[in-house]
N, C-alpha and C positions, 0 to 999 in steps of 0.2 A: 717463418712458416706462413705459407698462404691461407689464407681467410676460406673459410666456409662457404660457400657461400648456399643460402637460403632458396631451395626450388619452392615453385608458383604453394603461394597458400599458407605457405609453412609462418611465414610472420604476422599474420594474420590469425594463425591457431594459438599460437606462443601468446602472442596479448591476451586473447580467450583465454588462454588456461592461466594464465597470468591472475587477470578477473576471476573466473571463480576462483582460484587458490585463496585469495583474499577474505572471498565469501566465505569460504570453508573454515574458513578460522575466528570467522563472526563479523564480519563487517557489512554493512547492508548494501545491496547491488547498487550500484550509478551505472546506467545506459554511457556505452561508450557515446563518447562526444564529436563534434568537426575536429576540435581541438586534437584527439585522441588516435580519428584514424578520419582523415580527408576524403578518401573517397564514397559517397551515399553509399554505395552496394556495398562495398565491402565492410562499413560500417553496419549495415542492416542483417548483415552474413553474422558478422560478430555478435553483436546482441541477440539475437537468434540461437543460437548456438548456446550460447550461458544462459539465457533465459528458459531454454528448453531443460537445458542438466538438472537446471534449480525446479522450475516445475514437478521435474519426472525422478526428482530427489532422493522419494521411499522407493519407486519402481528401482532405480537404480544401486539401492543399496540390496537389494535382494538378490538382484544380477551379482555382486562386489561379491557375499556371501557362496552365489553359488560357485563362482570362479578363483576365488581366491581362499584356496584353502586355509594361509593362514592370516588372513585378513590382509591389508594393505600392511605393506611393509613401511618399518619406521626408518625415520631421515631419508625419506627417497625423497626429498624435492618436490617437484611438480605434480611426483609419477598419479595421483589420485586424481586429480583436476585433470588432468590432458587425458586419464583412463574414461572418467565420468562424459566430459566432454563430447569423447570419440564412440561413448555408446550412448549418449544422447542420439549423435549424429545417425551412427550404423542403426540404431532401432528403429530411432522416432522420424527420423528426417532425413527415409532412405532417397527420397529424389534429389539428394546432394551427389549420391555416388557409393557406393560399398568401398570402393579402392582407396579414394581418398580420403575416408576417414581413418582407412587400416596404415596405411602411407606416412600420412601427416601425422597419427598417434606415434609410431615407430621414429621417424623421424623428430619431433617434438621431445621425444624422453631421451634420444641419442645426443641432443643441444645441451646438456645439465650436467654438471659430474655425479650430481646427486640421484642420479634419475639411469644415466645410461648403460649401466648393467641391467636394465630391467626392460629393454626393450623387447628381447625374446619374449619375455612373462607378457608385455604388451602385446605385442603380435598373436600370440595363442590365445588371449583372452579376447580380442576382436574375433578371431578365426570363427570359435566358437559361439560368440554371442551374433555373428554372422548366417550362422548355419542353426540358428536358433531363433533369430530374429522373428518370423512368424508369430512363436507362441509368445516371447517378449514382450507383443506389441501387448496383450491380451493377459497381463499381469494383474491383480485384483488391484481395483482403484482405491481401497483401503486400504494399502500398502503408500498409498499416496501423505497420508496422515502420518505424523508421529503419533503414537503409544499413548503420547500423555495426554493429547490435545482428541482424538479421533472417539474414541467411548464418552468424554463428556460429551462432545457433542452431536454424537448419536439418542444420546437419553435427553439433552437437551431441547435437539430440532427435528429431530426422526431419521429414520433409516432412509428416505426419500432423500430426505435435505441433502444428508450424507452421500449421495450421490449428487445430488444437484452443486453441492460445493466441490466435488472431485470435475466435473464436467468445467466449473467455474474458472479451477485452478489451471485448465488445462490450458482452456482457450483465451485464458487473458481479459485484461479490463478493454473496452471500448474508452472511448475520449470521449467526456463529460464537462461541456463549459455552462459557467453562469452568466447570463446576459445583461449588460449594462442598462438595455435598452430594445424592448421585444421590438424587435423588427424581422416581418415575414420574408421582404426580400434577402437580407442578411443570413437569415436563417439558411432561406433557397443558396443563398451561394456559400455557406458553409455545406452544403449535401448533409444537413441535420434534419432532427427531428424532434420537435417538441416531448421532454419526458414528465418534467413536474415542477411545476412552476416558473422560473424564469431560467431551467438547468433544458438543456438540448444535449443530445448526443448523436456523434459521429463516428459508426462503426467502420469504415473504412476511409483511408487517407494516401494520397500519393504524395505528401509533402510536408516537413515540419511545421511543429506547432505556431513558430514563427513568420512563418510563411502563408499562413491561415488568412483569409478576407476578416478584418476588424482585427485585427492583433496590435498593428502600430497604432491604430488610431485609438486604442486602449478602448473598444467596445464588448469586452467580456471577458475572461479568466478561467483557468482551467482548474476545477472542482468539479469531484465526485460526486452525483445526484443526491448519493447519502450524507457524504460530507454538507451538504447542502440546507439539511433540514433543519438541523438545531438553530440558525441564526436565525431562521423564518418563525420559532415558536418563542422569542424574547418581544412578546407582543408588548411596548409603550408608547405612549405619544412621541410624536416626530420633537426633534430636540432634546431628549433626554440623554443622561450623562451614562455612558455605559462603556464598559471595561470588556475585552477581550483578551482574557486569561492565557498565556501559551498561545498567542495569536499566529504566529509563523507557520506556513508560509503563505496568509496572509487573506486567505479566501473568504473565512466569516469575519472580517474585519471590515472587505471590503463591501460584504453585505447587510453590513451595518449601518456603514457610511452611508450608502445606498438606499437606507430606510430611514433615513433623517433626523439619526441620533449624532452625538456628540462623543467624538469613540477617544478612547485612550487602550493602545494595542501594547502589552508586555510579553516581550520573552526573553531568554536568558541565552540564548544563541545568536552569536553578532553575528555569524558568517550567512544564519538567515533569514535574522534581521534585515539586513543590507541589501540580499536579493525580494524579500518583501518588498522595502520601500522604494525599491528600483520597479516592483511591479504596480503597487499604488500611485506611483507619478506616471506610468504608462495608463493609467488608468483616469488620471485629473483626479485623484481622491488624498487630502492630505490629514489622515487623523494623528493626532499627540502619537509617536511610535517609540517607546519605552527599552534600552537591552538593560534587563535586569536579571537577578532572580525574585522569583514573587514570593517566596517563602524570606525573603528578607527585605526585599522595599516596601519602603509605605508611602500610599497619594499622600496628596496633598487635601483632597476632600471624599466622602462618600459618595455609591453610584446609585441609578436608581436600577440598574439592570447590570447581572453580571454574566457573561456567556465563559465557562469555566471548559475548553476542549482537556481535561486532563491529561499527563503523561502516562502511557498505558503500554499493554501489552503490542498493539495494532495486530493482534492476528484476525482482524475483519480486514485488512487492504492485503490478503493474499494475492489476491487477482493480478494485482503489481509489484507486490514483494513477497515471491512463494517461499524464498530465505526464512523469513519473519518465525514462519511456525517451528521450523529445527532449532528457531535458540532460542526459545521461550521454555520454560520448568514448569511446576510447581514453586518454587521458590521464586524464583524472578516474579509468577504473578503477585504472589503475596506480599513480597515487596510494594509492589507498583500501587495495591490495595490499600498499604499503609498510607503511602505518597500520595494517593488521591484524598486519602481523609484529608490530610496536613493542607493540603490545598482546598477542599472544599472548605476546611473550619476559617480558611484565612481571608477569603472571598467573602463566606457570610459576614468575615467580621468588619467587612467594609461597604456591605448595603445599608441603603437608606432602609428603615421601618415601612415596609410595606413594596419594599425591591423586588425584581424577579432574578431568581439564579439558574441558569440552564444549565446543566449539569452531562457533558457526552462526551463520550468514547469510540474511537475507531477499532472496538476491540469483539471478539465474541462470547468471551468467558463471562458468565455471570456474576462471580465473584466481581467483576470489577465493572458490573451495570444493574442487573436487576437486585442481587445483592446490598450493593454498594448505597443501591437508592433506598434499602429498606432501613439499612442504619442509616442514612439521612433523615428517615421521616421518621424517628425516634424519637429526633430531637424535640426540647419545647420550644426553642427560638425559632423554628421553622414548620411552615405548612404545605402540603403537597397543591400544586397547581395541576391538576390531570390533564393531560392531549387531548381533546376529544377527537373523533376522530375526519370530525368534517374541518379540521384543521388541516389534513392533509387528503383532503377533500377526492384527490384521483388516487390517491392509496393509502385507501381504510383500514386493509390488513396490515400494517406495519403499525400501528397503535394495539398498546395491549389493554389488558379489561383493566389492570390498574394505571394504566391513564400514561402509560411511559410511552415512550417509540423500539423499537426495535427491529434493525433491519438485517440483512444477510443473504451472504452468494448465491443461496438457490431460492430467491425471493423472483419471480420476474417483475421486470418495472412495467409502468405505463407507457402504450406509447408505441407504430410501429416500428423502431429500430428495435426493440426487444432487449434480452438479454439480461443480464441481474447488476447488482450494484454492491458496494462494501458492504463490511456488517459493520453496526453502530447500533448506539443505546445512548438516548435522550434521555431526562429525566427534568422535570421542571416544579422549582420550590418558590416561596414569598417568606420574605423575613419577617415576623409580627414584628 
């Protein structure tokens, strides 16, 4: 029997829905690669496309809802991901074409045995969401949230915020690097712009990260403005002995090094362990790099500073993984709540008497920041060190009255490239 063979597009749809179906089932996005699909555009096409589904997640589950009477059918294969996919496309990203996404959807669920009785169902459901697409577009942005996550953090950041984090989700993170070494002409030929201390950002780029002026020569690293700040508030003398907790992949370790401590970096992930220290030698910076678990290794000696990024929820890096918010509970936080005690009791128990522990999460839930920091400063082994806020001297709002940091998507930063940053929650103690 002769082979199929694949009209223009069609292989390029199949890896996308390939990629979300993955996501769909929990796994966190990876941007297709060289490796993955060779050509720039049609790699840019691709992540495009799955990036957008996953953004427009709730929008699109409302559309599933109104189209499919009885929900997505089960054991159909792909058929959900190549549906989601092709009304990303058909709504959100009609200057691709109406045809080819109705074409390519049709085609794509006819390639599967799981899937190919349902391309009719496919076709009608494009037709419609076609001749719909207009009010589509103009879905409520609360719909953008899950359930579980969207009313805390309405009472938490305001009904504003709550749109400024919908606005956030939509349009994606900008590229945030920390510099080795401020240099203005370096800056001018990255097309950055100074945001908060030694972090620049780059809202538009015609070329990868790799490709970037200073990238071989290892003159700065790619970190988020927010991700940025905890390593800047472990204020000690240059040479002191200090620990980065969960250090992977590798950013406040290396602004550590950078501040003229004595670093010992642990995580418990080789695979990015290994791309860490491939970025620290690109960088000329060699600290002790540790694959352990931290909750069962022990130094060799006490630190005088310990910078603790705990394992958390991360639903502050929406902006780059809008995934992140559909697989987060109730339970899973409370978990991770547990997990962060277990780690901070284990850190404290390896400062020296009079140590500093910065204590931060790339998360938005309370529970697992302001919270979290209240049951730390229970304790009698420990004393609160507060932010003040001329520590963060060009953004005073991000300190709160008790002395923590707190930042989030409809924050704007400093700075004119604009635009917001992750949400995170600093917290800083002293061991007596």
């Amino acid at each position: 029997m002769k082979k199929q063979k694949n009209p223009p597009g069609l292989a390029l749809r199949l890896l996308a829905a390939e990629k979300l179906g993955t996501v769909l089932k929990g796994a966190n996005f990876a941007p297709f690669s060289v490796a993955d699909i060779a050509d720039g555009r049609d790699r840019a096409l691709a992540n495009r496309l799955v990036t957008t589904a996953l953004r427009r997640h709730g929008q699109i589950n409302l559309m599933l809802a109104r189209y499919l009477d009885r929900g997505v059918p089960k054991k159909s294969g792909p058929f959900e991901a190549i549906l989601r996919l092709s009304l990303a496309h058909l709504v959100f990203l009609p200057e691709l074409g109406d045809h080819s996404a109705i074409f390519l959807a049709v085609e794509a669920t006819k390639r599967d045995t799981r899937s190919q009785h349902l391309s009719k169902l496919t076709n009608a459901v494009l037709r419609r969401a076609q001749a719909e697409a207009h009010s589509l577009r103009h879905l409520p942005h609360e719909a953008l949230f899950p359930e579980t996550l969207g009313p805390l953090w309405r009472d938490t950041y305001g009904e504003d915020a709550i749109e400024d984090f919908a606005d956030a989700l939509i349009e994606g993170a900008p590229l945030d690097l920390t510099l080795k070494d401020t240099d203005p002409e370096l800056i001018e030929a990255l097309r950055a712009e100074p945001v908060l201390g030694d972090t620049v950002r780059i809202d538009e780029r015609d070329r990868p990260v790799e490709a970037l002026p200073g990238y071989a020569e290892g003159r700065w690293w790619v970190q988020d403005a927010a991700a940025a700040i905890p390593a800047r508030l472990l204020t000690l003398a240059p040479g002191a002995r200090v620990l980065d907790l969960c250090a992977a992949p590798g950013g406040k370790t290396a602004q550590l090094v950078k501040a003229g401590y004595v670093v010992t970096a642990v995580d418990n992930d080789a695979d990015r362990v290994g791309r860490m220290q491939q970025n620290l030698e690109r960088l000329g910076y060699a600290p002790e790099v540790v694959t352990a678990d931290a909750l069962a290794w022990e130094p060799g000696q006490k630190f005088d500073g310990i910078l603790l990024d705990a394992p958390c929820s991360a639903t502050g890096t929406f902006r780059r993984h809008p995934e992140v918010i559909w697989h987060r509970d109730a339970a899973d936080i409370a978990g991770r709540v547990a997990l962060q005690r277990r780690f901070i009791e284990r850190a404290l128990s390896w400062l020296n008497p009079g140590g500093l522990l910065v204590y931060c999460v790339c998360s938005l839930e309370p529970a697992e920041g302001e919270e979290q920091a209240r049951w730390l400063f229970q304790r009698d082994d420990v004393e609160a060190v507060p932010v003040a806020a001329d520590e963060l001297a060009a953004f005073p709002e991000a300190v709160s009255s008790d002395g923590y940091v707190r930042t989030h998507p409809g924050m704007p930063v400093p700075g004119d490239k604009g635009g917001t940053l992750d949400g995170f929650f600093v917290a800083r103690a002293r061991r007596r």
